[in-house]
C-alpha positions in Angstrom: -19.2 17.3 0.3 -18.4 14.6 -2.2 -15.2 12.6 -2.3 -13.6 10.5 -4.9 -10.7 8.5 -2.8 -8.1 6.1 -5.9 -6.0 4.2 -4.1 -3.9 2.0 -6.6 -1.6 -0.4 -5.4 2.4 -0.9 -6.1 1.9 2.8 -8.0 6.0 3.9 -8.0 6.0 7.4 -7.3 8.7 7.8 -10.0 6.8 6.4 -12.5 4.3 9.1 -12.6 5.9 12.3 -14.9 4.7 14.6 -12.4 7.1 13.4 -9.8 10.2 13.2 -12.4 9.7 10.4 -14.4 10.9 9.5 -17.7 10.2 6.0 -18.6 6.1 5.9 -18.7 4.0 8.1 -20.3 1.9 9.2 -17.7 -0.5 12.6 -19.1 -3.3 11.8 -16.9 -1.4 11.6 -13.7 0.4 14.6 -14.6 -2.8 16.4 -15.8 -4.3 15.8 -12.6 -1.4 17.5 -10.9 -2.1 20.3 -12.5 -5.4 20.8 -10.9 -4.4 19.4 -7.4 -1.8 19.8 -4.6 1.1 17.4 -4.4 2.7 16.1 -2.0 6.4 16.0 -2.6 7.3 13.8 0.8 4.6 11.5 1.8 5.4 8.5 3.0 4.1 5.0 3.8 3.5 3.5 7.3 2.6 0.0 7.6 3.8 -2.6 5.2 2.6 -4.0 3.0 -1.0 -4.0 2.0 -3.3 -5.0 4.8 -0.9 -3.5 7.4 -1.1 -0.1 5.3 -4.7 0.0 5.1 -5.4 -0.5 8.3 -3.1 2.5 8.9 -5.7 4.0 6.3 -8.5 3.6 8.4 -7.4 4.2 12.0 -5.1 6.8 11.5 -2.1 5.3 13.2 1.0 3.0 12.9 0.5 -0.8 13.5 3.5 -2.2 12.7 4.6 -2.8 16.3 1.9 -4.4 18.0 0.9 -7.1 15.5 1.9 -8.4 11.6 -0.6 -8.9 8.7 -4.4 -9.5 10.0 -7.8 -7.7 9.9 -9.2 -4.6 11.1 -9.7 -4.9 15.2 -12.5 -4.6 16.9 -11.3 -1.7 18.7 -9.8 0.5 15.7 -10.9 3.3 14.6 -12.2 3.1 10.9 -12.9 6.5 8.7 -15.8 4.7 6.6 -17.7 3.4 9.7 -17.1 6.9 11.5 -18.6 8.9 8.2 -21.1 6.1 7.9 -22.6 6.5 11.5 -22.2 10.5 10.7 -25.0 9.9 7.7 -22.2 10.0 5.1 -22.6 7.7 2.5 -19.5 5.4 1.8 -18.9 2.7 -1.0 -15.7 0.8 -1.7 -15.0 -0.5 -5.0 -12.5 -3.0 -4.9 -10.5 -5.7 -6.9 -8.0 -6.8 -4.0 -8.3 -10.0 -2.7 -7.1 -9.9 0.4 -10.3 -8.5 2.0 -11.6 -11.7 1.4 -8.9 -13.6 3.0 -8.8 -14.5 6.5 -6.1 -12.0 7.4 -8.3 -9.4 5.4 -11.6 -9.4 7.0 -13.8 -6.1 8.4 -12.5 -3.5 6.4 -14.9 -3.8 3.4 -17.9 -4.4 5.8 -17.7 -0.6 7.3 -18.6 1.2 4.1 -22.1 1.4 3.5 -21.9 -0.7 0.3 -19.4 -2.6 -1.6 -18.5 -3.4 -5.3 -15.8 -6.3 -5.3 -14.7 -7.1 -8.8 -13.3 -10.5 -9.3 -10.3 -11.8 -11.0 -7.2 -10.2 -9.8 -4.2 -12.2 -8.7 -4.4 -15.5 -7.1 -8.2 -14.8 -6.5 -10.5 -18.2 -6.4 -12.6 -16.6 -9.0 -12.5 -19.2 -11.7 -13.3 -22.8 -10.8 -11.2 -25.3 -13.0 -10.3 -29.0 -12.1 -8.4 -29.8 -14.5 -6.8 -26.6 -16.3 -4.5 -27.0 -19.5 -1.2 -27.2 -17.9 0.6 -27.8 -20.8 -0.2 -25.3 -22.4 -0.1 -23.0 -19.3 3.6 -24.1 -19.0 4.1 -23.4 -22.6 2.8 -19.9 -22.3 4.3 -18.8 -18.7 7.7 -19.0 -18.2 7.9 -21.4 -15.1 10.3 -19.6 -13.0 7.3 -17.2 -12.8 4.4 -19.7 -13.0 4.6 -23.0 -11.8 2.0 -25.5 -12.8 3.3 -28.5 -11.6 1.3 -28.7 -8.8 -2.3 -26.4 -7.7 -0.5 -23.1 -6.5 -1.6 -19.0 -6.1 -0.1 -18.1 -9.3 -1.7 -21.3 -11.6 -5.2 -19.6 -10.2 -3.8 -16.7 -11.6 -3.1 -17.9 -14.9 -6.4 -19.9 -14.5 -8.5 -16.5 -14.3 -7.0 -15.1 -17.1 -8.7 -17.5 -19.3 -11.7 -15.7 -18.7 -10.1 -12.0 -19.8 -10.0 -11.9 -23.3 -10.6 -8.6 -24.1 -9.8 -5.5 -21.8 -13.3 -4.9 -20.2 -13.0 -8.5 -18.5 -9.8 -7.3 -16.5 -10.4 -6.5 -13.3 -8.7 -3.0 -13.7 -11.2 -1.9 -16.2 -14.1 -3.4 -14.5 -13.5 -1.8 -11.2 -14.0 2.1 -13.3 -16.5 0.7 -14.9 -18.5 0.5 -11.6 -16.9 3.2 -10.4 -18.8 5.3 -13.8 -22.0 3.3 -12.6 -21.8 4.5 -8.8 -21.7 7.8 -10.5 -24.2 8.1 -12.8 -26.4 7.3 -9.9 -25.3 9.3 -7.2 -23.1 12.4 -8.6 -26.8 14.5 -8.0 -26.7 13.7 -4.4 -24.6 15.0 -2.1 -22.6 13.6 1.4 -21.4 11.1 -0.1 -17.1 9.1 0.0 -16.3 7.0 -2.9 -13.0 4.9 -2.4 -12.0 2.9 -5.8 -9.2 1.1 -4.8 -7.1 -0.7 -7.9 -4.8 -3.6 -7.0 -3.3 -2.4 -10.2 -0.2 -2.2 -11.1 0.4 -4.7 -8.4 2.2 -7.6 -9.9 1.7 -9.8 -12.2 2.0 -7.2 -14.3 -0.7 -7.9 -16.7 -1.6 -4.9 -19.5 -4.4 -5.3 -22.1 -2.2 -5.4 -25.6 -2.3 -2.0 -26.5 -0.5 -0.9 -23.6 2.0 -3.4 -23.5 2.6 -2.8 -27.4 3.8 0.8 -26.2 6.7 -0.4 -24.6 7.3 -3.6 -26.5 10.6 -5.0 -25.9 11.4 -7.5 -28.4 11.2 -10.3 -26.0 10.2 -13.5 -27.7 9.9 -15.4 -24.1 7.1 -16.8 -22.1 5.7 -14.7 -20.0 7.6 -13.0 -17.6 5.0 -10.5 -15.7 5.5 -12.0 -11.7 8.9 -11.5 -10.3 9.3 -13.5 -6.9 10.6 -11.2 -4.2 14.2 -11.5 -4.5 17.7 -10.8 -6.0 17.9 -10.3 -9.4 18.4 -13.5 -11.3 17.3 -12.3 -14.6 19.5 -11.7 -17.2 19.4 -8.1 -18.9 16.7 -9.0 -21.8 14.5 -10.3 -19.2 14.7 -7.6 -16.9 14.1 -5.3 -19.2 10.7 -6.9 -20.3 9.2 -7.0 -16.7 9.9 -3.7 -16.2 8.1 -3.0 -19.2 5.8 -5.5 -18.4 5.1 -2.9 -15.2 5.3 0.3 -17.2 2.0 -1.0 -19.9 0.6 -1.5 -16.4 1.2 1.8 -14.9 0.2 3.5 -18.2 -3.2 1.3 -18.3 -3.8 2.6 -15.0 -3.0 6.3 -16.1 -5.3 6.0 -19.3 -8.5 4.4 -17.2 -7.7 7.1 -14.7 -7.5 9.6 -17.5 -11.4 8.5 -18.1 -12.6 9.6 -14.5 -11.0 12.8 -15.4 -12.9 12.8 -18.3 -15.8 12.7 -16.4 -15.2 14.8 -13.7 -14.8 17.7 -17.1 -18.1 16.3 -18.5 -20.2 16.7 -16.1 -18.5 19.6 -13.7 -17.7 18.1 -11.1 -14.1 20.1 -10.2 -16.4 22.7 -8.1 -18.3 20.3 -5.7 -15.7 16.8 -5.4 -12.5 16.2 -3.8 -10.2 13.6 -5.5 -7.3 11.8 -4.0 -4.7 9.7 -5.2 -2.4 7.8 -3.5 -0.9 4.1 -3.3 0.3 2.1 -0.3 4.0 1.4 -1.2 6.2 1.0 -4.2 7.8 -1.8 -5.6 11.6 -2.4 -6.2 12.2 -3.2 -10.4 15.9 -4.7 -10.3 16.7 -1.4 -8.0 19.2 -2.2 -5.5 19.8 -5.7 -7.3 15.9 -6.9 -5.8 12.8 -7.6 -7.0 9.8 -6.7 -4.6 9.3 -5.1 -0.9 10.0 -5.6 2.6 12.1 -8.3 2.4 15.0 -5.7 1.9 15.4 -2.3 3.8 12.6 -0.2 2.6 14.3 1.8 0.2 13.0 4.8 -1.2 10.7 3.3 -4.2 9.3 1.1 -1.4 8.2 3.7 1.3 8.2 7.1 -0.8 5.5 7.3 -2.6 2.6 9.5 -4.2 -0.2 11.7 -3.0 -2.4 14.6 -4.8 -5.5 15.9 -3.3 -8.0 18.1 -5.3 -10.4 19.6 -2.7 -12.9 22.5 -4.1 -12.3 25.4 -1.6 -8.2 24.8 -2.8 -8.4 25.6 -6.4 -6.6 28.6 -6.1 -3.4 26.3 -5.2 -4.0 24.3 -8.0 -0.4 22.8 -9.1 1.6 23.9 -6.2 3.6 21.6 -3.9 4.2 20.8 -0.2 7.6 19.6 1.1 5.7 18.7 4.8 6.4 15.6 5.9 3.5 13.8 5.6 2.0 9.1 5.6 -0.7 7.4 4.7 -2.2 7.4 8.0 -2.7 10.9 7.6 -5.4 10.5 5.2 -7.7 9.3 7.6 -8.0 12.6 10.0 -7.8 14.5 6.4 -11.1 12.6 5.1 -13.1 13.2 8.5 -11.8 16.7 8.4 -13.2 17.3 4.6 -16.3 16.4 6.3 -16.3 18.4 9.9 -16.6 15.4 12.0 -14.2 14.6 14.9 -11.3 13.0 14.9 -11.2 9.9 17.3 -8.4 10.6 20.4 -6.9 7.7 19.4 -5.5 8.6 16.3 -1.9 9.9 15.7 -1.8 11.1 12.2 -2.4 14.9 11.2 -4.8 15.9 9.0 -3.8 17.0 5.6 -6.4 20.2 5.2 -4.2 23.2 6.6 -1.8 21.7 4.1 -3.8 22.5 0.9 -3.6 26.4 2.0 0.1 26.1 2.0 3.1 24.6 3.5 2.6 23.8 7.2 5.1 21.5 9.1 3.4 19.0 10.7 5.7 16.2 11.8 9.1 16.1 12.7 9.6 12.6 11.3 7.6 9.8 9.7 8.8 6.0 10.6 7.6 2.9 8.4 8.1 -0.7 9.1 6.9 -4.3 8.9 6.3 -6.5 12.1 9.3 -8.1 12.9 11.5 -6.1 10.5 13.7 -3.3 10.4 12.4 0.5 10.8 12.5 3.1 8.5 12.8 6.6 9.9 12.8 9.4 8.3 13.2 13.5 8.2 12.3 14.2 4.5 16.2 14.6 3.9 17.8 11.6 5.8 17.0 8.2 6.6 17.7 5.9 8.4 16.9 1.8 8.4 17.1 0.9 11.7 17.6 -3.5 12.1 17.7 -4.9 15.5 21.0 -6.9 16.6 19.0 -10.1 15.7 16.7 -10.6 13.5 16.2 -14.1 14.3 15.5 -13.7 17.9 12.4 -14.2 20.0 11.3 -11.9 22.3 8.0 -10.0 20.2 4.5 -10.6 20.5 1.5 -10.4 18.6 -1.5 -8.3 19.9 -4.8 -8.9 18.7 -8.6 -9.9 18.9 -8.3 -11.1 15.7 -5.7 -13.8 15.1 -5.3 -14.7 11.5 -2.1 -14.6 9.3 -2.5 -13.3 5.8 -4.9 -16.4 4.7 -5.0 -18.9 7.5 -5.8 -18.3 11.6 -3.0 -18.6 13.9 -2.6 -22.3 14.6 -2.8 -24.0 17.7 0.9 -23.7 18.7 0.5 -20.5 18.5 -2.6 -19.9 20.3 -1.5 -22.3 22.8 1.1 -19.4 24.0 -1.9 -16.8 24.0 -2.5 -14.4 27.0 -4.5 -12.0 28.2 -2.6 -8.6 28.1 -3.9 -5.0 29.5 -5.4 -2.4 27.2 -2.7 0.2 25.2 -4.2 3.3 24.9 -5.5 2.7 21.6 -7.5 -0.1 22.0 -10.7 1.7 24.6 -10.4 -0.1 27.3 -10.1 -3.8 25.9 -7.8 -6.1 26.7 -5.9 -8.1 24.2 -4.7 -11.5 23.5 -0.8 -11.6 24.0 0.4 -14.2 21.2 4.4 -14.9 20.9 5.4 -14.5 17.9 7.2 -17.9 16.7 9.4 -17.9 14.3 8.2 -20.3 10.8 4.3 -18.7 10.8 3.5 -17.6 8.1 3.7 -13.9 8.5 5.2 -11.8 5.5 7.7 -12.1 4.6 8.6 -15.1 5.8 4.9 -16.2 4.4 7.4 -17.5 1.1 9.6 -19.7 3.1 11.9 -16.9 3.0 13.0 -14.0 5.1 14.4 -10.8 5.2 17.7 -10.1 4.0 20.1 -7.7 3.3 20.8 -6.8 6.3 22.4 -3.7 8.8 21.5 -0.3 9.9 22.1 2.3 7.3 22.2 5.9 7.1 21.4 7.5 3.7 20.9 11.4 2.5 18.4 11.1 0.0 18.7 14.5 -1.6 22.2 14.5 -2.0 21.5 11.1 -3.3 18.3 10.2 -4.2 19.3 6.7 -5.4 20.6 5.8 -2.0 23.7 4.5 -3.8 26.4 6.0 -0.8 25.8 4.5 2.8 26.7 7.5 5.2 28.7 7.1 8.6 27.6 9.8 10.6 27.0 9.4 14.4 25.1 12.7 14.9 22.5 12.2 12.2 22.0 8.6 13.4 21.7 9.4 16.7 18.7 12.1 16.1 16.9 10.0 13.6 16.2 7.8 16.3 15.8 10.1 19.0 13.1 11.2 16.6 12.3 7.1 16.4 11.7 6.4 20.2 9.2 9.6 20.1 6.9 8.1 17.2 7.5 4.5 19.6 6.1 6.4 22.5 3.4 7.8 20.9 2.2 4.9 19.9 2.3 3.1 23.0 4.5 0.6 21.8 5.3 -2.5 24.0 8.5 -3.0 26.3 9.4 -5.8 24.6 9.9 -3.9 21.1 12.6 -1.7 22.6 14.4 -4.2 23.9 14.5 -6.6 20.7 15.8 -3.5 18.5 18.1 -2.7 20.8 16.3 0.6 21.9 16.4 2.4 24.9 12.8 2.9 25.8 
């Protein structure tokens, strides 16, 4: 068995034509759906990225036992299971947050690496003392400020070194992705995951993509919207959005090339190929910018996934309504390869679902430590918030403590504990951490926090736009019925319940 995993990141499920969209030109997405199942209701878990890929590789919701930080020692990873089982695994990557504290020990269980340089706020190029006038001149500073060192004047920094489109990270990470190939499509066994950070902001396109949707805008660049309510005034909205959509349809045109080579050198009969992304991104939907600072609205937490697996091309182009999250793909890739699935896991494998239509799951809850739940039957959902959101009360599990780039600090660690095993962790105790408020944990990580506030109940195939809030008692009350079961089965802590409000 050979696998070809793509994971890009921020990927809106209605961007892609082959889920109903109009705006981007997307004809090797929707060329790929033609020789794959798709998944019609797959949603995300854990938010955002690390929290979703750790989901990823255990196979199981995180969100309520700890925020943002790195792969346990305890969990459960597909690439070291596959790895021990003789199967050969490689991650090619361009996301930075491996490298951060918060992102550490996921990279290390594949058998080999490729980490491609350059993307975001990565300390890729060293500069002391960068051009900042002519930085300012060229970024608008609402977007970029220079006035002092920051994430986003490394990021405008590193693109000093991208002048033509092989230098950008997006492009270099299938260009390794072609080498790997070339040296290993005769063997056999092996997992390839090429994971994109693209079309994560900033939305950065080589010109001939961004020349497709030209706007008109005669601005600085505006291609890094801060998580938040829309400030922007109608031109400038409408060029970051088309800022994102030369994005989306460079990553549809370099994805178009592994297709390319897939036809080339026939390799539809022996190689499974997924596609996915860990959330969405809001684009002036819902008046916001961003993710999870807001309830996790549709084009946050419903997003896309197509599988291609060899022994299915007789349901090439059909489409599953199961209810299905990205933890799921973890039992799926063990299963394309017969080996067990750890007890610990919670997510179902995908495989029965590429015969046909199986139901799987009653329900599929999302959330981000700290924040409001999503839950969710495929037809309603609900965004559960507790009755305060600013109150103490949770606590931080780990063996591991470190926010998205820095440890936890000493006040923090000064409250640390020694807590009994949950049932996912074999046996090991854990530190108990509180989790104080002003650490910075997304989202408050921005010295902001999460807004827009209040349970709601929305039908989202009577309205897919989630424009009507619904007032219905019944629905509400089974949605989280269905809520406290996925709690359960997860072992969540007692404290949880009671600072949502929850009977346990």
């Amino acid at each position: 068995m050979k696998t070809i995993f793509v994971l890009f990141d921020s990927l809106n499920r209605d961007a892609l034509g082959c889920y109903g969209g109009t705006g981007i030109a997307t004809p090797n997405f929707d060329r790929f759906a033609e020789r794959c199942v798709t998944f019609d209701r797959h949603y995300a878990g854990s938010l955002p990225c690390m929290p979703a890929r750790r989901d990823l590789h255990s196979g199981r919701l995180n969100f309520m036992h700890r925020s943002w930080g790195p792969l346990e020692p305890y969990d459960n990873s597909f690439a070291q299971i596959m790895k021990r089982k003789g199967v050969y695994t490689h991650l090619i990557t361009d996301h930075l947050h491996y490298f951060e504290d918060g992102g550490h020990g996921f990279h290390t269980k594949f058998s080999s690496y490729d980490y491609i340089r350059g993307q975001e706020y990565d300390p890729w190029v060293p500069m002391v003392a960068p051009p900042l006038d002519m930085i300012a001149e060229k970024f608008d500073q609402r977007h970029y400020n220079v006035k002092k060192p920051s994430k986003r004047l490394q990021h405008a920094i590193n693109r000093t070194e991208m002048q033509q489109e092989q230098d950008m990270p997006g492009p270099r990470c299938f260009a390794s992705a072609f080498d790997f190939l070339d040296r290993n499509r005769m063997a056999d066994n092996w997992f390839l995951m090429l994971e994109c950070f693209d079309p994560h902001e900033p939305f950065h396109a080589a010109d001939r993509f961004k020349e497709l949707y030209a706007t008109g805008y005669q601005g600085s660049i505006l291609d890094w919207p801060h998580y938040d309510r829309v400030a922007e005034n109608p031109e400038e909205m409408t060029e970051i959005r088309a800022n994102y959509a030369a994005l989306v349809a460079m990553c549809d045109d370099y994805f178009g090339k592994l297709l390319d080579y897939m036809d080339e050198h026939h390799m539809w009969d022996d190689t499974c190929v997924v596609l996915s992304t860990d959330h969405g991104f809001l684009l002036s939907e819902h008046g916001w910018w961003g993710k999870i600072r807001m309830p996790y609205y549709e084009e946050i937490s419903h997003i896309p996934l197509m599988i291609h697996h060899p022994d299915f091309k007789n349901r090439a182009g059909e489409r599953r309504l199961s209810l299905t999250q990205t933890g799921d793909l973890m039992p799926t890739f063990l299963d394309f390869y017969g080996l067990n699935i750890p007890g610990e896991v919670r997510a179902r494998s995908l495989l029965p679902l590429l015969e046909k239509d199986v139901r799987q799951r009653d329900v599929a809850a999302f959330g981000v430590f700290s924040g409001p739940i999503g839950v969710t039957d495929g037809e309603w959902v609900l965004y559960h918030y507790p009755p305060d959101i600013l109150a103490d009360g949770l606590v931080e599990y780990t063996l591991a403590p470190a926010h998205m780039a820095v440890p936890f600090d000493a006040e923090e660690l000064r409250t640390a504990r020694l807590a009994p095993p949950f049932d996912f962790t074999k046996g090991i105790p854990l530190l108990a951490i509180d989790a104080l408020r002003g650490v910075p944990r997304p989202p408050g990580n921005d010295g902001k926090g999460f807004e827009d506030l209040g349970t709601r109940l929305y039908n989202v195939i009577n309205d897919p736009k989630q424009e009507i809030t619904v007032e219905d008692a019944g629905h509400q009350a089974r949605l989280t019925r269905l809520l406290l079961g996925e709690l359960a089965a997860h072992d969540t802590p007692p404290e949880v319940y009671r600072w949502y409000g929850l009977t346990q």
